[in-house]
N, C-alpha and C positions, 0 to 999 in steps of 0.2 A: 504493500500500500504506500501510496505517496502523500504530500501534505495537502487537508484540506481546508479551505477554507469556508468559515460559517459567518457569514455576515448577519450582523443584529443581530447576535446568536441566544439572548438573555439568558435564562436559564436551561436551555433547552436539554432535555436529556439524547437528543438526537444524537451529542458529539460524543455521549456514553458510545452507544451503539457505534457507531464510526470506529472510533479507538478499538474497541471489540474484536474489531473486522480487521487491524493494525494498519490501520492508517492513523500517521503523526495528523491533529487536529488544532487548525488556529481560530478560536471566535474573536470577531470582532463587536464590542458592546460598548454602551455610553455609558451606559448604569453599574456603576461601581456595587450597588445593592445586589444586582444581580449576578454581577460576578462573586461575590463574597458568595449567597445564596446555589449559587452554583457547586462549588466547591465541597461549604456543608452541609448542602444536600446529599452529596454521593458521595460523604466521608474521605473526600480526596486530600491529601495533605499537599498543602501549598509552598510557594515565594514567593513574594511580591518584590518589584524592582519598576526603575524608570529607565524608559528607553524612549530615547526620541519626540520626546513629548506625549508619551503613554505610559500608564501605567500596566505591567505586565505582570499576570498572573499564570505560575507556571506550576503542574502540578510534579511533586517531587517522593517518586514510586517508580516501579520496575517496569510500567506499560511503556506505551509508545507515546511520545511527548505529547502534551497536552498543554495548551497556553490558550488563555484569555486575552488580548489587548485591550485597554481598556481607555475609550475615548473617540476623538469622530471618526467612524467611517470614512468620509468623505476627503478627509486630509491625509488619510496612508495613502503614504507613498512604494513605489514596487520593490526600492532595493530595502525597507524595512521587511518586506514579508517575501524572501526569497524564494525562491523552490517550492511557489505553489504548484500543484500537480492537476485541483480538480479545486469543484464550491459545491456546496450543498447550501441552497438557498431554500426553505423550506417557508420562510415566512417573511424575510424583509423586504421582496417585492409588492408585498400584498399590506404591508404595514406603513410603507411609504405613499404620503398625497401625492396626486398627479405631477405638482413641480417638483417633487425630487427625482421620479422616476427614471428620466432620459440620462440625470446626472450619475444616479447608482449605477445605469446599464454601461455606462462608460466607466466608473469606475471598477467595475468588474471586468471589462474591454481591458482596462489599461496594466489588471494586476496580475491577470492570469495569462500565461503563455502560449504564443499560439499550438494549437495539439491537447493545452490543457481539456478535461470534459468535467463533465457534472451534473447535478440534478435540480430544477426547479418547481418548485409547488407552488400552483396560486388557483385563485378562485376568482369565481364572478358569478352576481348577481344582479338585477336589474337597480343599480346603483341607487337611484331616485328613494326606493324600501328601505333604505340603512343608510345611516352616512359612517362611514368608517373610522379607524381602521375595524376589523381588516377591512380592506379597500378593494373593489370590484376590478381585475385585471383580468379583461378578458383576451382568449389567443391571438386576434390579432391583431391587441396593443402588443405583446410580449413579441412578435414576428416584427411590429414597428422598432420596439424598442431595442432587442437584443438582434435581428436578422443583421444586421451590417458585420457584424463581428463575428458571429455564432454562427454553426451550422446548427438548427433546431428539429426534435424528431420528438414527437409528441407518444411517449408510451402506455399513456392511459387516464382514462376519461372515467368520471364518477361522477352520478347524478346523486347529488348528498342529499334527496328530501324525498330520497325513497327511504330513509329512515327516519322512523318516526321523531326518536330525541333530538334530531338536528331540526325536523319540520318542524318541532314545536318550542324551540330555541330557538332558531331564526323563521319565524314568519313571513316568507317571502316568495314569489311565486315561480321562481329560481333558484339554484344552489349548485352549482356545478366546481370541479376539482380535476386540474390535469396534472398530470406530472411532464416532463420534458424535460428530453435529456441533451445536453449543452454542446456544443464541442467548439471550443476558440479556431477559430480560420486564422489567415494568415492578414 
């Protein structure tokens, strides 16, 4: 496994799982709470250190590295997060307003290598019904957004309000979920 990267990764147990799998795991997060929370939530012993204008939370055990960054997105720069390999974006596209969106897609353009791949998860609903986050992206913002850099290949489609606890959590007369998998062009 190679390194990935999880952008807005809060507390996500997703980067459990990854690590699992051995792949080294970088999340990128603002919420200093949630990095803390991270950590003692899955009894992972830490270091905290400053690097480059973030604070870095690095877990200190026999897995395969696991660090936090902790601070904006938007300001890493590529030679701070080396030897990315892939991203698991699971929820920061879908948690970002319209005006950040073209800016994340480029900054994920700019950090990942061409060759790098990955996996994106988002959703869309008939926006007008909720106002977000999470935020209604539908495939062919994400083909606007991510197509100039990415090659995109959509692996699967989930109509979320054929179950019941989501249809009566979100009341909406929509609820769709794809997954899509990434691959940095040249």
């Amino acid at each position: 496994g190679g390194r990935v990267l999880v952008p807005l990764c809060g507390k996500s147990s997703d980067m459990i799982w990854l690590r699992e799998q051995g792949h080294s795991v970088l999340g990128v997060e603002l919420s200093a709470v949630a990095c803390q929370a991270f950590f003692d939530d899955n009894n992972i012993a830490y270091e905290r250190t400053s690097i480059s204008g973030y604070e870095r939370w690095r877990a200190v055990d026999d897995g395969p590295d696991l660090e936090i960054m902790n601070g904006d997105f938007f300001a890493l720069k590529k030679e701070q997060v080396p030897k990315l390999s892939a991203v698991y974006d699971r929820a920061s596209m879908i948690a970002l307003p319209p005006a950040l969106r073209l800016r994340h897609a480029q900054q994920l353009a700019m950090l990942l290598a061409t060759g790098a791949s990955g996996l994106l998860i988002h959703i869309w609903y008939p926006q007008e019904q909720k106002s977000g986050p999470p935020f209604s992206v539908d495939p062919e913002m994400i083909v606007e957004l991510l197509g100039e850099h990415f090659e995109l290949n959509q692996l699967a489609l989930h109509d979320l309000m054929e179950d019941p606890k989501m249809a009566t959590r979100w009341p909406l007369s929509s609820l769709e979920r794809a997954v899509v998998r990434l691959r940095r062009g040249p």
